[in-house]
C-alpha positions as CSV (number, residue, x, y, z in Angstrom):
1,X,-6.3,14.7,-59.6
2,X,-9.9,13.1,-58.2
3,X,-10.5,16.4,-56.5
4,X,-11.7,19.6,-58.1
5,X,-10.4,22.0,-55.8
6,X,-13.2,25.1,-55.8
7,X,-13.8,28.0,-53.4
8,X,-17.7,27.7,-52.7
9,X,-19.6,31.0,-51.7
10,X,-21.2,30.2,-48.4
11,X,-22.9,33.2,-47.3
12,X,-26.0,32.6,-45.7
13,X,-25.9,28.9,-47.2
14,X,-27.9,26.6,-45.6
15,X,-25.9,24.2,-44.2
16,X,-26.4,20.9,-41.6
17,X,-24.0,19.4,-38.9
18,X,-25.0,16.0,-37.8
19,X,-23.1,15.8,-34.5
20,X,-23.0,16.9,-31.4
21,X,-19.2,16.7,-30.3
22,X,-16.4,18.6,-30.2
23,X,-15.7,17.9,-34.0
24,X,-19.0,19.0,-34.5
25,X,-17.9,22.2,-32.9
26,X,-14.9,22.8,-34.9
27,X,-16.9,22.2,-38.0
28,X,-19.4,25.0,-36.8
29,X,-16.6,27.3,-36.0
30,X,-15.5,26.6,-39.7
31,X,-18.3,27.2,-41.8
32,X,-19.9,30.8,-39.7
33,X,-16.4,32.2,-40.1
34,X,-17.5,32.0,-44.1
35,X,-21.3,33.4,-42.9
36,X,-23.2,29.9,-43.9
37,X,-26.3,29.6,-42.3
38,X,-25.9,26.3,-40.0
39,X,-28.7,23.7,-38.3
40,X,-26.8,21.1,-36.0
41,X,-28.8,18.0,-34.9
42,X,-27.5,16.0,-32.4
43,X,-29.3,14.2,-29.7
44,X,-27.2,16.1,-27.0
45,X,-23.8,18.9,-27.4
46,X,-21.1,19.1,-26.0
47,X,-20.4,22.7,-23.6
48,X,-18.7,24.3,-26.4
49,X,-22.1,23.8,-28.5
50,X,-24.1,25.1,-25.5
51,X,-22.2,28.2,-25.1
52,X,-22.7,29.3,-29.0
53,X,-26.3,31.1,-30.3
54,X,-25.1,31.3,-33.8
55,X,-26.6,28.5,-35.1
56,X,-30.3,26.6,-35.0
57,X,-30.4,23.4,-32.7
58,X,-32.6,20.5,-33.2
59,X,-32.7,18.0,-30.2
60,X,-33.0,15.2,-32.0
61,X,-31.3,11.9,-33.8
62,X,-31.0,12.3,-37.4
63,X,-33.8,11.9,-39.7
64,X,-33.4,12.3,-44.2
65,X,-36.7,14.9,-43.6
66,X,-33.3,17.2,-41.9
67,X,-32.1,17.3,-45.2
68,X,-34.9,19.4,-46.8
69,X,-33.4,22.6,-48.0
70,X,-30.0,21.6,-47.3
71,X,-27.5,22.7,-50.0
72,X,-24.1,21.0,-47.7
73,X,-24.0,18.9,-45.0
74,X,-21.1,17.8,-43.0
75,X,-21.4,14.1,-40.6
76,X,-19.9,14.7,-37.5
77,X,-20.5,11.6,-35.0
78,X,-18.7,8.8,-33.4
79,X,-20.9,6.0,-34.7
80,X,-20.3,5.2,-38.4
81,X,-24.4,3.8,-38.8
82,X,-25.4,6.8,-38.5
83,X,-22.7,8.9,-40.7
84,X,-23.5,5.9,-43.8
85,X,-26.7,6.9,-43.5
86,X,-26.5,10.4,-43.8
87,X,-23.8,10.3,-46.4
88,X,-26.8,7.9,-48.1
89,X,-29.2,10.3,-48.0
90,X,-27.3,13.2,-49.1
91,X,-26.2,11.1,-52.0
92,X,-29.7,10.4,-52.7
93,X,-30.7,13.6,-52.8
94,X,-27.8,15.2,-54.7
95,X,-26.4,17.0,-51.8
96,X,-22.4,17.2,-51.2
97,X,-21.9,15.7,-47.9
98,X,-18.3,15.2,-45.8
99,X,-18.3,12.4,-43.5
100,X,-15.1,13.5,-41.0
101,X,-12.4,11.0,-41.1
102,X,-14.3,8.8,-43.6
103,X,-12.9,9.6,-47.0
104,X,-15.0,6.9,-48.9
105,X,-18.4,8.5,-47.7
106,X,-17.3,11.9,-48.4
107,X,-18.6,13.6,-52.0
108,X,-16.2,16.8,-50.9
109,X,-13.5,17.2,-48.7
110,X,-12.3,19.6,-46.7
111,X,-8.9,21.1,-47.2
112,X,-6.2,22.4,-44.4
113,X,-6.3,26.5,-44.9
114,X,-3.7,29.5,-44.5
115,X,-6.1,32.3,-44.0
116,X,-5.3,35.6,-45.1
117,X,-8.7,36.8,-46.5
118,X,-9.5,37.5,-49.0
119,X,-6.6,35.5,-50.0
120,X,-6.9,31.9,-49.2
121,X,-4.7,28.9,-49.8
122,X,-6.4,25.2,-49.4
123,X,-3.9,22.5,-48.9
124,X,-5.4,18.8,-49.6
125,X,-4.1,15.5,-49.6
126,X,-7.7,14.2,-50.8
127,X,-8.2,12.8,-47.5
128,X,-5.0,10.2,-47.7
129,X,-2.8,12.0,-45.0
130,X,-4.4,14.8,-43.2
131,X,-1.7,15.4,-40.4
132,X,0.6,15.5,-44.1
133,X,-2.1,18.6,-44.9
134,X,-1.4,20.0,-41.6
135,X,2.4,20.1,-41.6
136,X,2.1,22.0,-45.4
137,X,0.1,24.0,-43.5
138,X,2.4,25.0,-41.3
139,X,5.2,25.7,-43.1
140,X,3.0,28.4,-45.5
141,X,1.7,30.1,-42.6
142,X,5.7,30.8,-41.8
143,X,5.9,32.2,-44.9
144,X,2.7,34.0,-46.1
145,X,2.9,37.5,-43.5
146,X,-0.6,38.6,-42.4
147,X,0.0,41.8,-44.1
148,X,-0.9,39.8,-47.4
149,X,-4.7,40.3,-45.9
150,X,-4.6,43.9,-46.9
151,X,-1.9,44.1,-49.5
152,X,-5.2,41.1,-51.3
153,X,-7.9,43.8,-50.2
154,X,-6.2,46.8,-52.2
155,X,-5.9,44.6,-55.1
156,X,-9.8,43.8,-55.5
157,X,-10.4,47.4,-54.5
158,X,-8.1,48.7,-57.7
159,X,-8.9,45.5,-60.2
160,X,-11.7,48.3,-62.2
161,X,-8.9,50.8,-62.3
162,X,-6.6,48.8,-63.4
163,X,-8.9,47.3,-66.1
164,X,-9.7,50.9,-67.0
165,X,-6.5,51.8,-67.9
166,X,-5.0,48.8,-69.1
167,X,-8.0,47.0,-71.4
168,X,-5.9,43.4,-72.4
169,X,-5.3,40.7,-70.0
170,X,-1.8,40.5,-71.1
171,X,-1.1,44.4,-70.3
172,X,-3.1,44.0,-66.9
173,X,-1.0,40.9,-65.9
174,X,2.0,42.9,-66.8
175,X,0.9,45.6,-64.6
176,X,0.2,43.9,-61.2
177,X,3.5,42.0,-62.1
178,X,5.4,45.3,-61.9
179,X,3.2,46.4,-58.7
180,X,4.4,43.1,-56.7
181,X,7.8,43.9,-56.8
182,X,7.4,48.0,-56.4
183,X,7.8,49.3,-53.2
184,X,4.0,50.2,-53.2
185,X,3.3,46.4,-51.0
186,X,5.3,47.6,-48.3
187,X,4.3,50.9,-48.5
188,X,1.3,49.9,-47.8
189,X,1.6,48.2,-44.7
190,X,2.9,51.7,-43.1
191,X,2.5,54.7,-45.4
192,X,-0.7,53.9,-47.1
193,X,-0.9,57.9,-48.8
194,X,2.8,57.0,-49.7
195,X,1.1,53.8,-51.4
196,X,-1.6,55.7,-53.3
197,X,0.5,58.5,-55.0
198,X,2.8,55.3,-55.7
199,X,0.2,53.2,-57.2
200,X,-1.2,56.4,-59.3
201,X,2.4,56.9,-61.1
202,X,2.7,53.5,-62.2
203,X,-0.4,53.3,-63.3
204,X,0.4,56.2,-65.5
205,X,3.8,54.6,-66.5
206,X,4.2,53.1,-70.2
207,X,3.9,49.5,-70.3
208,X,4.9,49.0,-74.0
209,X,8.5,47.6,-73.0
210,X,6.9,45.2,-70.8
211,X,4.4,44.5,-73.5
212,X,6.8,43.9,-76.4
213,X,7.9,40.7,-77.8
214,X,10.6,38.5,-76.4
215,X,11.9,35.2,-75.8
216,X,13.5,33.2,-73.2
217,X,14.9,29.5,-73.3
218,X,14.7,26.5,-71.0
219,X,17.5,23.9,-71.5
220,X,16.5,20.7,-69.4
221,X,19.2,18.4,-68.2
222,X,15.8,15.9,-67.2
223,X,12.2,15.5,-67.7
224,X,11.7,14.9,-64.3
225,X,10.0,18.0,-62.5
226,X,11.6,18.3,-59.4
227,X,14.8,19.0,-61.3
228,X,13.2,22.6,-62.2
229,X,14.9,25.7,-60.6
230,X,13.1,28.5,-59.7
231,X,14.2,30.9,-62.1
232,X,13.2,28.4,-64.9
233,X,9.5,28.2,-63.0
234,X,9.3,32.2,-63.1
235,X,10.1,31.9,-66.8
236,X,7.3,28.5,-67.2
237,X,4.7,30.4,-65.2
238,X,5.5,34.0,-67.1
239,X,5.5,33.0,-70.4
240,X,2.1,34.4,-73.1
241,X,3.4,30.9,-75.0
242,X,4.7,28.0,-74.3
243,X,6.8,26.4,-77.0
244,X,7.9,22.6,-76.5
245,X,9.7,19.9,-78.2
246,X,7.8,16.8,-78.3
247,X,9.8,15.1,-75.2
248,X,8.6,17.5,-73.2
249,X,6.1,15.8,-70.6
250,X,2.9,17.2,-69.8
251,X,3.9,17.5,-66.1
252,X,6.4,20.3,-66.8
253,X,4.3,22.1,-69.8
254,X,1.7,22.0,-67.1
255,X,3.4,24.9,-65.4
256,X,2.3,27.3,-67.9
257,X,-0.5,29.6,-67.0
258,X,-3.9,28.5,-68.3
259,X,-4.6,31.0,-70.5
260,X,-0.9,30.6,-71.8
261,X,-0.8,29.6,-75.6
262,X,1.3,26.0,-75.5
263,X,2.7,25.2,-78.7
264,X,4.8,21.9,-79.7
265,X,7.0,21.6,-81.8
266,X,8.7,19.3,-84.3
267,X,12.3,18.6,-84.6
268,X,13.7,21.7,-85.9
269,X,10.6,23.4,-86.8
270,X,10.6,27.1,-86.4
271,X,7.6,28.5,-84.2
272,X,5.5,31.7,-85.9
273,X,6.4,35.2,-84.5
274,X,3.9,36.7,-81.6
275,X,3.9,39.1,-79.3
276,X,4.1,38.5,-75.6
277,X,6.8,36.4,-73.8
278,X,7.5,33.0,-75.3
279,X,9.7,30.2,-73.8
280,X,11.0,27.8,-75.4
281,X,11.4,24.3,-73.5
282,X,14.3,22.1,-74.8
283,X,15.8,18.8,-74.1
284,X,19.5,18.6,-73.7
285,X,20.7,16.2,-76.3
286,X,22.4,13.5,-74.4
287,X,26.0,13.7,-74.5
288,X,26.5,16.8,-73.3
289,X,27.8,18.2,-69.7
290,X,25.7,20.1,-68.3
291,X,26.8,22.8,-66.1
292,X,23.3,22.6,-63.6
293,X,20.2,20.9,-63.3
294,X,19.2,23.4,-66.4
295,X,20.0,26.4,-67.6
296,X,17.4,29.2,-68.4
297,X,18.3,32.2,-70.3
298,X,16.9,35.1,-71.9
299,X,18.1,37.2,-74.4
């Protein structure tokens, strides 16, 4: 991964566009919809530029002194002298700049987004195949419903609640678990004091079942990850521990949640009691005939 995927605050940031185009307008669009605070210096703009007062115009080619209290700057022009030499400067001055369409220039990039704020999901092929990004893209947005905008929004608004009542990560992460697949999400969407006086009961309900120890089993037919079923992804991505045999690749233990305790294990070496969820990730032994791709199971 050359990319460090991060979600930048941009409110009131002050930000510069070099560019005067239609790109240059999209780019605008992009970064007032997350409040930055945008210059644009571009000889001349294009009508959609003339037509927005959201933003400070200078009338004028670039110059490094445009720079000066910049904290994000994106090159927007047709003529790659003059997007070199801003991407120079920025560099220079320690100031993340993209160049659009120019990977090699860019210190950031910018990904392809499903918007359902506050919930956000970037899609990125670090600038190797955009229209790639944009097909991805697609296919979330056919999946994601906008009602996950508010469904996000009630979340945030109960997370001090929720902390209140359940102090551990583990139990917290337990409870929103059990309020994803409650009715209270689509209650939400069209009976929001329905939602409420369901929210308030299970935040009342006992968790210690859910909190209790247990263990589940992966059983891999292969090492490669695309092989992985979804319920044996619910169980990677569940589990408080990760418990591996050595063959295990780092791709698949990768699935685990990062504040997930991942444990290998020798040959027949028995793994310490703990509470929480562990799964166990074994290798078939070769030989045997597998029934599927793997089995999970949990006992």
């Amino acid at each position: 991964m050359r990319y460090l995927p991060l979600y930048l605050d941009a409110h009131a940031l002050p930000c510069l566009i070099v560019g005067g185009g239609e790109v240059a307008a999209r780019k605008l669009a992009w970064l007032r919809r997350a409040g930055a605070r945008v210059t644009l210096v571009a000889p001349e703009r294009c009508p959609a530029l003339q037509e927005s007062e959201d933003f400070h115009y200078l009338a004028a080619r670039f110059d490094p002194t445009h720079l000066d209290g910049q904290r994000l700057v994106i090159a927007a022009t047709n003529q790659y002298e003059v997007n070199l030499a801003v991407a120079e400067a920025c560099r220079a001055r320690g100031i993340p700049v993209n160049v659009v369409d120019t990977p090699s220039l860019c210190s950031f990039i910018v990904p392809a987004l499903v918007d359902r704020s506050p919930l956000i999901v970037s899609i990125s092929t670090g600038g190797a195949a955009p229209v790639l990004a944009t097909r991805v893209r697609s296919q979330i947005e056919a999946l994601l419903p906008a009602s996950l905008a508010a469904l996000t929004a009630f979340m945030g608004e109960q997370r001090a609640t929720v902390k209140a009542r359940h102090p551990t990560p583990n139990a917290r992460r337990r409870f929103w678990q059990r309020f994803l697949v409650s009715e209270i999400p689509a209650l939400l969407a069209r009976a929001a004091p329905a939602a409420e006086a369901a929210f308030a009961a299970l935040l009342a309900a006992d968790l210690s079942e859910a909190l209790a120890a247990r263990e589940s089993h992966v059983t891999l037919n292969s090492l490669h990850p695309g092989d992985l079923t979804l319920d044996a992804l619910a169980l990677l991505t569940d589990a408080d521990r990760l418990v591996y045999a050595p063959a295990i690749p780092q791709v698949i233990r990768d699935y685990a949640r990062r504040d997930a305790e991942v444990l290998a294990l020798a040959a027949g070496e028995p793994a310490p009691p703990a509470p929480g969820h562990t799964v166990y990730v074994h290798l078939r032994a070769a030989g045997a005939s597998p029934s599927a791709p793997h089995q999970t199971q949990e006992p």
